[in-house]
PyMOL Python script that loads the backbone (N, CA, C, O; Angstrom):
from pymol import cmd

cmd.read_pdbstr("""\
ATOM      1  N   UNK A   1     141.615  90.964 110.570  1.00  0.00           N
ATOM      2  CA  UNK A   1     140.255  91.251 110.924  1.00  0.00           C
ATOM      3  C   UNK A   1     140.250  91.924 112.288  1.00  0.00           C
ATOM      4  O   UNK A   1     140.544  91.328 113.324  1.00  0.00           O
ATOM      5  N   UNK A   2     139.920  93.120 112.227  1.00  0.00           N
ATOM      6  CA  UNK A   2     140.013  94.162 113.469  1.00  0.00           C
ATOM      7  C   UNK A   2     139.153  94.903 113.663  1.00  0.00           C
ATOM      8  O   UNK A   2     138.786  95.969 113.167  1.00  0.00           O
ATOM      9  N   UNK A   3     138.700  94.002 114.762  1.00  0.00           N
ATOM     10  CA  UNK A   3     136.976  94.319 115.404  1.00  0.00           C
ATOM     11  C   UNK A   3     137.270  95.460 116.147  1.00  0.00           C
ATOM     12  O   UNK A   3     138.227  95.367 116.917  1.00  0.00           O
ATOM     13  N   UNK A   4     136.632  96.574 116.089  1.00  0.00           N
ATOM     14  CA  UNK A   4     135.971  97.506 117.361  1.00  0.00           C
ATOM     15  C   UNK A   4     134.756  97.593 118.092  1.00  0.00           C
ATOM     16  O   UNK A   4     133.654  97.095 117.861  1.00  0.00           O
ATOM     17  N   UNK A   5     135.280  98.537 119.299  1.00  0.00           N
ATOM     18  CA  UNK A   5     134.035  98.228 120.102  1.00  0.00           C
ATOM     19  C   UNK A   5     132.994  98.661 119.774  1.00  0.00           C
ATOM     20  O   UNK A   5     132.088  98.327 120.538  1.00  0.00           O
ATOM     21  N   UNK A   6     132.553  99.593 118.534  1.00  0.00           N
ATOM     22  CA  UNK A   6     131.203  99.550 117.864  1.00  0.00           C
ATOM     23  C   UNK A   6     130.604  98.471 116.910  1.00  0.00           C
ATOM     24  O   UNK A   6     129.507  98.300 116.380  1.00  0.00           O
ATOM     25  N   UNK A   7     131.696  97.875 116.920  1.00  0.00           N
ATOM     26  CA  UNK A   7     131.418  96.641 115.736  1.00  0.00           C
ATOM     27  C   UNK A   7     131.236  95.288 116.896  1.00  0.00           C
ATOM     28  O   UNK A   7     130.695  94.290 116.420  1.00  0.00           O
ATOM     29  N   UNK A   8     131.582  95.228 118.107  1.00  0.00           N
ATOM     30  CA  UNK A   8     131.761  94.158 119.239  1.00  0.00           C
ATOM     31  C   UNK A   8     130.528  94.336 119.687  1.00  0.00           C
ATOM     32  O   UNK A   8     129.775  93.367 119.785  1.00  0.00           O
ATOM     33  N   UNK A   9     130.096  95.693 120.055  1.00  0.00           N
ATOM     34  CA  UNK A   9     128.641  95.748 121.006  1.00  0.00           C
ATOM     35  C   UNK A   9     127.437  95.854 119.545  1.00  0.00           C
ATOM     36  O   UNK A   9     126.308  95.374 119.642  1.00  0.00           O
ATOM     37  N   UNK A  10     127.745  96.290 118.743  1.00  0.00           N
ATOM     38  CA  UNK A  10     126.633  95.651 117.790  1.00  0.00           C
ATOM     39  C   UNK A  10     126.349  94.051 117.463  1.00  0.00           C
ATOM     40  O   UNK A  10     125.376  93.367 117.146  1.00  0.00           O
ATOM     41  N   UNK A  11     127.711  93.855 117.715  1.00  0.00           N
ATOM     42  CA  UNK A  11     127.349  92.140 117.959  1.00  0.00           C
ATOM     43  C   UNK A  11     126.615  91.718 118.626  1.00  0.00           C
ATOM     44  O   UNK A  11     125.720  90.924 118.337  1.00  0.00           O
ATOM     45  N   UNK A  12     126.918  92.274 119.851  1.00  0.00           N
ATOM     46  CA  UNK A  12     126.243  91.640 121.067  1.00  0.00           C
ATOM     47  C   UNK A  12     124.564  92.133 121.301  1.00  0.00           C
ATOM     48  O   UNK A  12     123.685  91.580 121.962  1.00  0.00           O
ATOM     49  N   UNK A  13     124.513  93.538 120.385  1.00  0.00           N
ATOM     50  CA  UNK A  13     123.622  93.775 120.094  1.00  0.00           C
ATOM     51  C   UNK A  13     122.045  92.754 119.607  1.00  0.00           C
ATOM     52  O   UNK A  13     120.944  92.598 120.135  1.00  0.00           O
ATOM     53  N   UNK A  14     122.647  92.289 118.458  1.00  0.00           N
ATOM     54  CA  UNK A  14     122.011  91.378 117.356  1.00  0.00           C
ATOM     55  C   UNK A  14     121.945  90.078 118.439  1.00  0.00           C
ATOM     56  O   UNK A  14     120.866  89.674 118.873  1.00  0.00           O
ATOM     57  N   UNK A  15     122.531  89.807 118.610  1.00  0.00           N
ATOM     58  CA  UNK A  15     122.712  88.364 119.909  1.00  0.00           C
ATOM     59  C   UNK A  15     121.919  88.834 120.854  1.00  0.00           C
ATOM     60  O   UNK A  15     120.823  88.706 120.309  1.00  0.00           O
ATOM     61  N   UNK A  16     121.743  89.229 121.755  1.00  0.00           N
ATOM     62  CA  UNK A  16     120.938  89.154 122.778  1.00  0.00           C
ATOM     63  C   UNK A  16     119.365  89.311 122.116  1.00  0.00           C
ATOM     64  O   UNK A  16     118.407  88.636 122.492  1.00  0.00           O
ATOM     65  N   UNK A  17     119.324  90.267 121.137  1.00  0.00           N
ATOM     66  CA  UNK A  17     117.784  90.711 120.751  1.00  0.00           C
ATOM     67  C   UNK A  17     117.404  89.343 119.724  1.00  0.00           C
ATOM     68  O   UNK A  17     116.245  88.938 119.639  1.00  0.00           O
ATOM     69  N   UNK A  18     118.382  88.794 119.077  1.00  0.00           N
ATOM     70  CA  UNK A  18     118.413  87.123 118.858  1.00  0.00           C
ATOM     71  C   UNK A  18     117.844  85.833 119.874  1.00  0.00           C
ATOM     72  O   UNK A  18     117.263  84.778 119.620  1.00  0.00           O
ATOM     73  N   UNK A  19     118.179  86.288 120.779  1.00  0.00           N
ATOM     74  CA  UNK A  19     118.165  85.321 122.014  1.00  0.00           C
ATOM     75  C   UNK A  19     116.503  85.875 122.786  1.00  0.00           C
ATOM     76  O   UNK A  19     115.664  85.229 123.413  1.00  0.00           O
ATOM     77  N   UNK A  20     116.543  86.854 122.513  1.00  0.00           N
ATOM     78  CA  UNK A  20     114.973  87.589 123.148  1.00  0.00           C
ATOM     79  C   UNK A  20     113.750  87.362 122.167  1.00  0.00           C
ATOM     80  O   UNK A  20     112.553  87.335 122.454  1.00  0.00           O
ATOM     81  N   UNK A  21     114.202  87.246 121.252  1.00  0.00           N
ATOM     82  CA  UNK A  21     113.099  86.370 120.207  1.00  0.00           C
ATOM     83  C   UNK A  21     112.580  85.461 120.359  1.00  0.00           C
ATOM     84  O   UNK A  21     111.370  85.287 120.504  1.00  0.00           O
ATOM     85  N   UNK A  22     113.780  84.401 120.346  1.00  0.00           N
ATOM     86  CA  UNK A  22     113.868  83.110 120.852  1.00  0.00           C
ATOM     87  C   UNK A  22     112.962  82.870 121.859  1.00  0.00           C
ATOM     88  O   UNK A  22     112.079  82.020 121.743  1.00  0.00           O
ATOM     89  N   UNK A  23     113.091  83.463 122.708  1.00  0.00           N
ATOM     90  CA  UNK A  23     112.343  83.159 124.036  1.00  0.00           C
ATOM     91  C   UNK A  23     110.725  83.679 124.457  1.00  0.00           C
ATOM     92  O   UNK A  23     109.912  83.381 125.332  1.00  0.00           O
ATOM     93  N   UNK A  24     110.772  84.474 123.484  1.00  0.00           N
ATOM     94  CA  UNK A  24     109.165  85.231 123.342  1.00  0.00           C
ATOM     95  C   UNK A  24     108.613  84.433 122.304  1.00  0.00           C
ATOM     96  O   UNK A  24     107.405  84.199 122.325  1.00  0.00           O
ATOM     97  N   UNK A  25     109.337  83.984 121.396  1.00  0.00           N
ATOM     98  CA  UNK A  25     108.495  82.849 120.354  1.00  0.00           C
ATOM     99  C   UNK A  25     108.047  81.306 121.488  1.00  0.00           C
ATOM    100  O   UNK A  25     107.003  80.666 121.605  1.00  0.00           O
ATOM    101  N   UNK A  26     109.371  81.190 122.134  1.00  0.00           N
ATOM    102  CA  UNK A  26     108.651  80.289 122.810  1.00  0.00           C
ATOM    103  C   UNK A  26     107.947  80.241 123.593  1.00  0.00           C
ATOM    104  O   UNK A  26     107.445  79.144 123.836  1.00  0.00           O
ATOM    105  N   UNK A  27     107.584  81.344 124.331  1.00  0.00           N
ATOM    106  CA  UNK A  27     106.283  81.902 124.971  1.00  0.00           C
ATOM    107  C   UNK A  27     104.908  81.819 124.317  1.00  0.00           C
ATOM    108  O   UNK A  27     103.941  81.355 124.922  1.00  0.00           O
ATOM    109  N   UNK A  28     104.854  82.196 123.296  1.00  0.00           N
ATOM    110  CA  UNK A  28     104.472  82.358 122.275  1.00  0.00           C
ATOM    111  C   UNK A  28     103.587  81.234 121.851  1.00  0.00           C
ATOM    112  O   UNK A  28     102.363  81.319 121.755  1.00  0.00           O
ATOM    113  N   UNK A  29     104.368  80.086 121.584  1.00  0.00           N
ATOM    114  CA  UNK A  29     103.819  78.428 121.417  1.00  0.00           C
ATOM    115  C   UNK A  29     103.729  77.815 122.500  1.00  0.00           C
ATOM    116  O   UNK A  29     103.281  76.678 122.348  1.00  0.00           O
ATOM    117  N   UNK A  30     104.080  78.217 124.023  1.00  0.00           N
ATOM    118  CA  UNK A  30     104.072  77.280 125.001  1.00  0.00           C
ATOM    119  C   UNK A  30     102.824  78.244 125.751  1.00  0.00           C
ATOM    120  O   UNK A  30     101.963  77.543 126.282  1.00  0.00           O
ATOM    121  N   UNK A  31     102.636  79.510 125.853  1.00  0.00           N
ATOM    122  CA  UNK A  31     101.953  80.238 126.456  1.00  0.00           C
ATOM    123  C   UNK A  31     100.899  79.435 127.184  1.00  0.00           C
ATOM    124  O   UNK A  31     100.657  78.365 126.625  1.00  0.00           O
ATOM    125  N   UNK A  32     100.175  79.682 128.340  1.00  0.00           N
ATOM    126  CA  UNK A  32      99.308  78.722 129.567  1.00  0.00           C
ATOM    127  C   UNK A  32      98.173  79.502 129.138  1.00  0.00           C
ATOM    128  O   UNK A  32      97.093  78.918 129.228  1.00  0.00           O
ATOM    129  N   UNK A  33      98.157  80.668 128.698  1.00  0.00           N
ATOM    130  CA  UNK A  33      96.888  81.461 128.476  1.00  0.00           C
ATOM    131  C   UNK A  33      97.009  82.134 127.308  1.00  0.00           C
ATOM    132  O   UNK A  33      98.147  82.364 126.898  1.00  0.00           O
ATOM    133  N   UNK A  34      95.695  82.638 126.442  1.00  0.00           N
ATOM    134  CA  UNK A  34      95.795  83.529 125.690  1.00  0.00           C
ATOM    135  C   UNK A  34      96.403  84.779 125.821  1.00  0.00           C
ATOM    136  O   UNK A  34      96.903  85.447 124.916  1.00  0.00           O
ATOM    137  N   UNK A  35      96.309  85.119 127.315  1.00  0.00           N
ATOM    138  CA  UNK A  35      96.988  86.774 127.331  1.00  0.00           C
ATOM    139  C   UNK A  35      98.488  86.759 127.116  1.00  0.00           C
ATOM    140  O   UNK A  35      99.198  87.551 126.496  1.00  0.00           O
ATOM    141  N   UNK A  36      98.925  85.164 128.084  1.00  0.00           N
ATOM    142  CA  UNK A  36     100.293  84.781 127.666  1.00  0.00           C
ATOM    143  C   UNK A  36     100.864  85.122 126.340  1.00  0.00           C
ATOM    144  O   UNK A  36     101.917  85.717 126.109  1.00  0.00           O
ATOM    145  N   UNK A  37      99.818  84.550 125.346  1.00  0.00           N
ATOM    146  CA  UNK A  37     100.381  84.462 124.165  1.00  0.00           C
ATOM    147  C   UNK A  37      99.907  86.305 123.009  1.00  0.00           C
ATOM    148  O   UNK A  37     100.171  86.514 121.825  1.00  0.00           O
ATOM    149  N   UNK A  38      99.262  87.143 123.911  1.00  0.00           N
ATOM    150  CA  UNK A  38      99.451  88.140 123.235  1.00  0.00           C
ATOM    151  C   UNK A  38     100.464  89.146 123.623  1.00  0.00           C
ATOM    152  O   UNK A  38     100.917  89.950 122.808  1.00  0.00           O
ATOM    153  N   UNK A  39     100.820  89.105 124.862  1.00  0.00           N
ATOM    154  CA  UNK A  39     102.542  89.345 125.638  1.00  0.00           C
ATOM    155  C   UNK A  39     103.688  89.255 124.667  1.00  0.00           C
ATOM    156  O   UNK A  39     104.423  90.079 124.123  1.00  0.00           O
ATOM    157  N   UNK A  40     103.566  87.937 124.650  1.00  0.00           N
ATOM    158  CA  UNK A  40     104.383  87.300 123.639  1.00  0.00           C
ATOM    159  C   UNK A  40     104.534  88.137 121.592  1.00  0.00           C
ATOM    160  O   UNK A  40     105.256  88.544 120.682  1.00  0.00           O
ATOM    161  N   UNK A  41     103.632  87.953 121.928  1.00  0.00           N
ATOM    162  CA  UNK A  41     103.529  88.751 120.278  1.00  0.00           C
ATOM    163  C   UNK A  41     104.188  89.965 120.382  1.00  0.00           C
ATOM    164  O   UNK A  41     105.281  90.266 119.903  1.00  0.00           O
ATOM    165  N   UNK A  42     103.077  90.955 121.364  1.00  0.00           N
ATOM    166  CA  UNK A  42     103.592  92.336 121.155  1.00  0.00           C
ATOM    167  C   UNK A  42     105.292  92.446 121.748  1.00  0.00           C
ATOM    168  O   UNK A  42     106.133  93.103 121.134  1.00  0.00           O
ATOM    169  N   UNK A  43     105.522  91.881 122.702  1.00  0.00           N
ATOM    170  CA  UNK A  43     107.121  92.000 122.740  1.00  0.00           C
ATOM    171  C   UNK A  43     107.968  91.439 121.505  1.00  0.00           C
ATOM    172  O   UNK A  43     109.147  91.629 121.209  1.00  0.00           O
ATOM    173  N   UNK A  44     106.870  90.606 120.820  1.00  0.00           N
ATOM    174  CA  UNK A  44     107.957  90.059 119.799  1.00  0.00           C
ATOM    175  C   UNK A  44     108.197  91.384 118.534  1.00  0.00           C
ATOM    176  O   UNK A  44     109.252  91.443 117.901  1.00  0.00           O
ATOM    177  N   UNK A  45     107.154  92.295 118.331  1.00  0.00           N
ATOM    178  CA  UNK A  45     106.722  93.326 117.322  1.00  0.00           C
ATOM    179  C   UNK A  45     108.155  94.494 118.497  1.00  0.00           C
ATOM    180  O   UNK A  45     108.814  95.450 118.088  1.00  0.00           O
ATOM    181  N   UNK A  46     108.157  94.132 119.326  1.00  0.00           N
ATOM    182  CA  UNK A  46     108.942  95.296 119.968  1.00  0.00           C
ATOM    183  C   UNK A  46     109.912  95.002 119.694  1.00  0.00           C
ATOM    184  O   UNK A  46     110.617  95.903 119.239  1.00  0.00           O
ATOM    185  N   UNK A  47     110.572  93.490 119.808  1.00  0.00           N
ATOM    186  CA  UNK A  47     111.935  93.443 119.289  1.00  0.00           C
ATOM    187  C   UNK A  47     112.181  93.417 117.983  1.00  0.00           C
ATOM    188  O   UNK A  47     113.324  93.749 117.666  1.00  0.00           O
ATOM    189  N   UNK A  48     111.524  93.150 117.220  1.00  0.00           N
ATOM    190  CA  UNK A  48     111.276  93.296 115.973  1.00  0.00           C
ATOM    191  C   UNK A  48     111.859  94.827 115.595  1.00  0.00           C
ATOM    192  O   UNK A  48     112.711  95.100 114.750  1.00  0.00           O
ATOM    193  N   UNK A  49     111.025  95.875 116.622  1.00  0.00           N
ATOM    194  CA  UNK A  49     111.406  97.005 115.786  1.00  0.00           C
ATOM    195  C   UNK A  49     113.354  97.523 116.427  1.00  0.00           C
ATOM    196  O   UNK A  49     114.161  98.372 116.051  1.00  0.00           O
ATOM    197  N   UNK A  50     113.359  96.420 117.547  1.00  0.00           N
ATOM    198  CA  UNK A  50     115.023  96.993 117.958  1.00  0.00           C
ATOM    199  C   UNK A  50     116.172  96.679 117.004  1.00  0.00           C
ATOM    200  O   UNK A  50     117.264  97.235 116.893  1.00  0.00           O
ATOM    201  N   UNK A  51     115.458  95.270 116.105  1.00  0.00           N
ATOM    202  CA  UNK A  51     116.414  95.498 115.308  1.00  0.00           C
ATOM    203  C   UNK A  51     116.465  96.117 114.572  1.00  0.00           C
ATOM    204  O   UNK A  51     117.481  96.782 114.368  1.00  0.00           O
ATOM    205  N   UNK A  52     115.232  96.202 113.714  1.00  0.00           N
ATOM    206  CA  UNK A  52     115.421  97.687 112.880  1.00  0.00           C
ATOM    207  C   UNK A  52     116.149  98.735 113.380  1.00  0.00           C
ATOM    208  O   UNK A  52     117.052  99.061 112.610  1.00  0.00           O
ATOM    209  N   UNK A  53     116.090  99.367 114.363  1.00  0.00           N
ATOM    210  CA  UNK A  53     116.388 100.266 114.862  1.00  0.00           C
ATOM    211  C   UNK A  53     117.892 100.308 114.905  1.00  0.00           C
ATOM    212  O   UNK A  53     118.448 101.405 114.847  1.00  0.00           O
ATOM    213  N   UNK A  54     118.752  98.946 115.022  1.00  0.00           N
ATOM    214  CA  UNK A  54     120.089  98.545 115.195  1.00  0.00           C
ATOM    215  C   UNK A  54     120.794  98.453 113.931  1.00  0.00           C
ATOM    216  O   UNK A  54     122.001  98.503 113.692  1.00  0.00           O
ATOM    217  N   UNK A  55     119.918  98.325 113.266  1.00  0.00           N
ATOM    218  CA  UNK A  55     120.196  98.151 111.560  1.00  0.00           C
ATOM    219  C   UNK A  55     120.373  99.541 111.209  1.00  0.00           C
ATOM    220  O   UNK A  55     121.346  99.902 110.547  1.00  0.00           O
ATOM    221  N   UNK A  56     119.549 100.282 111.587  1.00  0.00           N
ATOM    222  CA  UNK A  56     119.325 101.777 110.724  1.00  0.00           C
ATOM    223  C   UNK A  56     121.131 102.606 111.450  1.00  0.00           C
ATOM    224  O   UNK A  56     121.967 103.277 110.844  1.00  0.00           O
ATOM    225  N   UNK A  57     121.105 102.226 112.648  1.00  0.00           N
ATOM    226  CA  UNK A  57     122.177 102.236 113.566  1.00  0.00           C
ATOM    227  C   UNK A  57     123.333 102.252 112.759  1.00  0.00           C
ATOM    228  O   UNK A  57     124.078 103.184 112.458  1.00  0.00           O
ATOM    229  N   UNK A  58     123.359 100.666 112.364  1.00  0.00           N
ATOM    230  CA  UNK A  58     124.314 100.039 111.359  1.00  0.00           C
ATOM    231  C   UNK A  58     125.100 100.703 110.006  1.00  0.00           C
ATOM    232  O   UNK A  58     126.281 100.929 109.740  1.00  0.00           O
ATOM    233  N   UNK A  59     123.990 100.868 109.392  1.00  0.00           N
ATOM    234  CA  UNK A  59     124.299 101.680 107.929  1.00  0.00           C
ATOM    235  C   UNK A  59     124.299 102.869 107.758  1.00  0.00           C
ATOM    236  O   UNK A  59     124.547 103.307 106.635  1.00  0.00           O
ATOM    237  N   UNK A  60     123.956 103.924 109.073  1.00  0.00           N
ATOM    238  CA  UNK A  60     123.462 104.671 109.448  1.00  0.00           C
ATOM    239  C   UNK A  60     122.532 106.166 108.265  1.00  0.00           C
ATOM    240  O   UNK A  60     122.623 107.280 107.751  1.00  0.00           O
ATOM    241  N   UNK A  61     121.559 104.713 108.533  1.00  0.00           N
ATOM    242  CA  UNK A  61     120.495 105.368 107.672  1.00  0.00           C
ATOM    243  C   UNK A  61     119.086 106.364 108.541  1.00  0.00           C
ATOM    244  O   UNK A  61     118.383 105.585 109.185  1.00  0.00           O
ATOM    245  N   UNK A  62     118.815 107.195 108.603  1.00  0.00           N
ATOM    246  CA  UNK A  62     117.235 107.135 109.456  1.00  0.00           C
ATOM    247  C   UNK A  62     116.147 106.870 109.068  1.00  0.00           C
ATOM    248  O   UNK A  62     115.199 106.974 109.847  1.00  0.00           O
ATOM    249  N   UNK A  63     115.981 106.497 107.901  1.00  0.00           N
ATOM    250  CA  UNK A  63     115.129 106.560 107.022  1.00  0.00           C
ATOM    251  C   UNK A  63     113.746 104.861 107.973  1.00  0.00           C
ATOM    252  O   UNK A  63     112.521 104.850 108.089  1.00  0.00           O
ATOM    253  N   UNK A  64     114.595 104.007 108.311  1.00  0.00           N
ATOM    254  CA  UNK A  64     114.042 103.157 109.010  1.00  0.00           C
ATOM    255  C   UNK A  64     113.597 103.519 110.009  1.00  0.00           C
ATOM    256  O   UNK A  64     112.653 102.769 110.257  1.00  0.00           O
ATOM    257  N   UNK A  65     113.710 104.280 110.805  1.00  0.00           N
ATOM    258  CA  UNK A  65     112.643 104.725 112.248  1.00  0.00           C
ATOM    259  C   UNK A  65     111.528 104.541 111.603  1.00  0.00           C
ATOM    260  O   UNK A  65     110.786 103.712 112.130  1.00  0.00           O
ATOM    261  N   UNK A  66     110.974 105.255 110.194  1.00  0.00           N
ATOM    262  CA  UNK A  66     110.247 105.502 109.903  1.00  0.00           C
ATOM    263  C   UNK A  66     109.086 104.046 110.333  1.00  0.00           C
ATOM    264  O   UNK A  66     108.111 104.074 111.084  1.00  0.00           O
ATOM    265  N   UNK A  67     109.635 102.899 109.560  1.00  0.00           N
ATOM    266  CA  UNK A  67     109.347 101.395 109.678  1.00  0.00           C
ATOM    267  C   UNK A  67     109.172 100.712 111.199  1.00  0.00           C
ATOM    268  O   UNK A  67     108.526  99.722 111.543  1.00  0.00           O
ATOM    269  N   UNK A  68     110.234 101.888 112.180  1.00  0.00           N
ATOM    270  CA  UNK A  68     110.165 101.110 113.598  1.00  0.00           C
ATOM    271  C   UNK A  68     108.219 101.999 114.077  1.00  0.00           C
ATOM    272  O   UNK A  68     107.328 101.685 114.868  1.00  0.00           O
ATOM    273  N   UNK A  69     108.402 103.154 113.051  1.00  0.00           N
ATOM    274  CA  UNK A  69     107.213 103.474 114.026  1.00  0.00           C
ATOM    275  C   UNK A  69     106.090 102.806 113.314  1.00  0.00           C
ATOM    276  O   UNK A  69     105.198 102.455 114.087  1.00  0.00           O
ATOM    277  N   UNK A  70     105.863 102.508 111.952  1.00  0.00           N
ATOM    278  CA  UNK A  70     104.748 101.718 111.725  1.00  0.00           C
ATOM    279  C   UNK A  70     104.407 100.340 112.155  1.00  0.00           C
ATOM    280  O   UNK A  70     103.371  99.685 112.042  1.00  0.00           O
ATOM    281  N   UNK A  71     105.979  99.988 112.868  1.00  0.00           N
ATOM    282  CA  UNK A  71     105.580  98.412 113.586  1.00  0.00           C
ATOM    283  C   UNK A  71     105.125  98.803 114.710  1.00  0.00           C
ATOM    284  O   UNK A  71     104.338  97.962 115.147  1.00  0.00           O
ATOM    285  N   UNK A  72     105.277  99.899 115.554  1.00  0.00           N
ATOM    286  CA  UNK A  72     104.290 100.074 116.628  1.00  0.00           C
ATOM    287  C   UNK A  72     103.104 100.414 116.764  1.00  0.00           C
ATOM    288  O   UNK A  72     102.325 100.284 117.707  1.00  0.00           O
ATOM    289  N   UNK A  73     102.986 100.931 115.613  1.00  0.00           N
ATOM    290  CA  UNK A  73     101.366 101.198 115.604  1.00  0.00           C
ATOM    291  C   UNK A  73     100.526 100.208 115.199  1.00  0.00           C
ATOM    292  O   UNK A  73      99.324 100.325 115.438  1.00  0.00           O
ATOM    293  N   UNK A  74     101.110  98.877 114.403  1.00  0.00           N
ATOM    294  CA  UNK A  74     100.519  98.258 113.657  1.00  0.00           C
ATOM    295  C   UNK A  74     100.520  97.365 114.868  1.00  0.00           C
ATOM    296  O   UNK A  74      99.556  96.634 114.641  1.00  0.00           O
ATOM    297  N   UNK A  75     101.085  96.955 116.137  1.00  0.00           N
ATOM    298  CA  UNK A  75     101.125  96.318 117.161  1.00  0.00           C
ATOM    299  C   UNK A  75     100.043  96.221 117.747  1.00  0.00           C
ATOM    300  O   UNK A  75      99.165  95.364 117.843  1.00  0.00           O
ATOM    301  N   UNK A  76     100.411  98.251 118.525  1.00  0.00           N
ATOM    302  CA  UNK A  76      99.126  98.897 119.491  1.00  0.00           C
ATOM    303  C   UNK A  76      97.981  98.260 118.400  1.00  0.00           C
ATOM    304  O   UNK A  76      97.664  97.163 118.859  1.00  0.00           O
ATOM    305  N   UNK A  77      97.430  98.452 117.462  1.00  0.00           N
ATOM    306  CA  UNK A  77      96.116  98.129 117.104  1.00  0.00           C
ATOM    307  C   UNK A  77      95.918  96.971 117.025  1.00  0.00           C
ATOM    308  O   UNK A  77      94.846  96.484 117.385  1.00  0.00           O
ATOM    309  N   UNK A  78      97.029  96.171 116.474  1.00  0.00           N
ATOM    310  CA  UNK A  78      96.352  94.977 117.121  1.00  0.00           C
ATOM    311  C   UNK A  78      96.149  94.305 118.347  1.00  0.00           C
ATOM    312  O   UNK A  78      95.279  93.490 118.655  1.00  0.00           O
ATOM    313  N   UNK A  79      97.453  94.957 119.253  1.00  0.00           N
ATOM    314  CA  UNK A  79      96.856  94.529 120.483  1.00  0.00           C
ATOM    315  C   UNK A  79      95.705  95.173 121.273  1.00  0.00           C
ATOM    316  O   UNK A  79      95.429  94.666 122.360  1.00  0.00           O
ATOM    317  N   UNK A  80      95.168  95.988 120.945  1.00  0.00           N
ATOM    318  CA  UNK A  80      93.703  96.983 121.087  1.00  0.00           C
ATOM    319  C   UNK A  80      93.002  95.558 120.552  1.00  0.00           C
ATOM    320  O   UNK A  80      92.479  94.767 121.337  1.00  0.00           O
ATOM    321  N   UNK A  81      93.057  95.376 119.325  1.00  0.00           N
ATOM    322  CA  UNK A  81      91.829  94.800 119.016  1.00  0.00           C
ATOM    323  C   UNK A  81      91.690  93.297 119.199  1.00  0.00           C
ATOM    324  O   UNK A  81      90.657  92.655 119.009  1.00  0.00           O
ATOM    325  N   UNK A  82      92.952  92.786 119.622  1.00  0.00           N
ATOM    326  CA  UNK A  82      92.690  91.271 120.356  1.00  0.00           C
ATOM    327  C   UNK A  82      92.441  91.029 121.509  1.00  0.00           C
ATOM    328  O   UNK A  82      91.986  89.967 121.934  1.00  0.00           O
ATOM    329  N   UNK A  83      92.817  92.359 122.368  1.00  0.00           N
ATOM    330  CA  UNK A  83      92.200  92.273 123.637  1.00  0.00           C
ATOM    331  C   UNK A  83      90.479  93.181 123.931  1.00  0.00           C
ATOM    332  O   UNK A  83      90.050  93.099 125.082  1.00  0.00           O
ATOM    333  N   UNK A  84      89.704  93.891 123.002  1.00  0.00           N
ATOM    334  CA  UNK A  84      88.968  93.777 122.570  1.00  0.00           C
ATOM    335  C   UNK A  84      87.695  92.710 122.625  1.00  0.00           C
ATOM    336  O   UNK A  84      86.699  92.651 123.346  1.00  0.00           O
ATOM    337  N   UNK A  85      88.212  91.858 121.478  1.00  0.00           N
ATOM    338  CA  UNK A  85      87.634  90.892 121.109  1.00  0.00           C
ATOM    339  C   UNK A  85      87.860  89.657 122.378  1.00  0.00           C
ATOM    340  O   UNK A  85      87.192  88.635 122.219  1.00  0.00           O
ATOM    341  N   UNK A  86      88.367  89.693 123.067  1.00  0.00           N
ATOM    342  CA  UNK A  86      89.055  89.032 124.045  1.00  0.00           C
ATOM    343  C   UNK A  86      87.872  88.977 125.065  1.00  0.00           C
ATOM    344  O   UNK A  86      87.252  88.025 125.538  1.00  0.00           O
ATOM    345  N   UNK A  87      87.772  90.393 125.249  1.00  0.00           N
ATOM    346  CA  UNK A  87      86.975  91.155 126.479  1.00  0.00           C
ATOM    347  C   UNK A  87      85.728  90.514 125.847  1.00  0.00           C
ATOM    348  O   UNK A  87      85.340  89.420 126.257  1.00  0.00           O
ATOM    349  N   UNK A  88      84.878  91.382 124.532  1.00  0.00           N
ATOM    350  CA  UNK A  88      83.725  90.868 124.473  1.00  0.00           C
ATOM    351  C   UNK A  88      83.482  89.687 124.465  1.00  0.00           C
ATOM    352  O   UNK A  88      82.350  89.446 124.884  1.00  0.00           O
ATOM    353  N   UNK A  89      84.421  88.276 123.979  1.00  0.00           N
ATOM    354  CA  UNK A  89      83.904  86.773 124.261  1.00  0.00           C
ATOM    355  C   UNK A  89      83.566  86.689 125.291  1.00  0.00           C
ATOM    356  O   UNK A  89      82.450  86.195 125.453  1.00  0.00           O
ATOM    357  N   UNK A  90      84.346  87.124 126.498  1.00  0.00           N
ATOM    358  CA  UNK A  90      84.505  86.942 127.662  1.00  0.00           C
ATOM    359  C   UNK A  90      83.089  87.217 128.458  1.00  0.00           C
ATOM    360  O   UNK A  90      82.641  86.524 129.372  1.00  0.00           O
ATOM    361  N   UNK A  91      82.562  88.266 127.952  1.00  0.00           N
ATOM    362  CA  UNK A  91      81.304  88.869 128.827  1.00  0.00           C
ATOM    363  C   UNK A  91      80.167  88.677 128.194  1.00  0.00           C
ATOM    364  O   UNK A  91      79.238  89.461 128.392  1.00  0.00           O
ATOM    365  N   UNK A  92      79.992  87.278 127.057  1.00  0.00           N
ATOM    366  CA  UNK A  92      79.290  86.734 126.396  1.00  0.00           C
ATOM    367  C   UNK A  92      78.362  85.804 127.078  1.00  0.00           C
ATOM    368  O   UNK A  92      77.135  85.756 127.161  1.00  0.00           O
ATOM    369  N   UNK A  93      79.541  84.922 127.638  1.00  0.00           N
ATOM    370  CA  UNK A  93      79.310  84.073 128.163  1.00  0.00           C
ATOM    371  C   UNK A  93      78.310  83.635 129.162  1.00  0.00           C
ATOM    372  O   UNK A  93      78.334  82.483 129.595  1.00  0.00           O
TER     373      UNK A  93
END
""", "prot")
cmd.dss("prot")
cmd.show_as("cartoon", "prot")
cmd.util.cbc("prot")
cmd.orient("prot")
């Protein structure tokens, strides 16, 4: 079994953006504020699309960008529209 260093740093690849999940999910459920916890999301939709992006890397397909860009858009709008809705509770009050 004879690893190279494209096959070593894709490891380390998947591992760290593993470990950055991890820690934005727990942001995520521990968050002190709502904005906390929409931080949390959209970085999680960002790493979300790195792995895709590491995957497409992988098999070397491009056909997945395609997927990294509909997770960003599908992000931006929602984070548009939770901070939005955010704003108008806010100035309800």
């Amino acid at each position: 079994m004879d690893f190279g260093v494209l096959d070593l740093s894709i490891f380390i690849c998947f591992t760290l953006m593993l470990l950055a999940l991890l820690f934005a999910f727990i942001r995520l459920v521990k968050g002190p504020s709502t904005f906390d916890r929409i931080a949390a999301m959209d970085l999680m939709a960002s790493i979300t699309m790195g792995f895709v992006l590491i995957y497409s890397i992988v098999i070397s397909n491009g056909i997945y960008v395609d997927i990294a860009i509909v997770i960003s858009l599908i992000s931006f709008i929602g984070t548009v529209a939770i901070s939005t809705y955010l704003k108008q509770k806010n100035t309800k009050k």
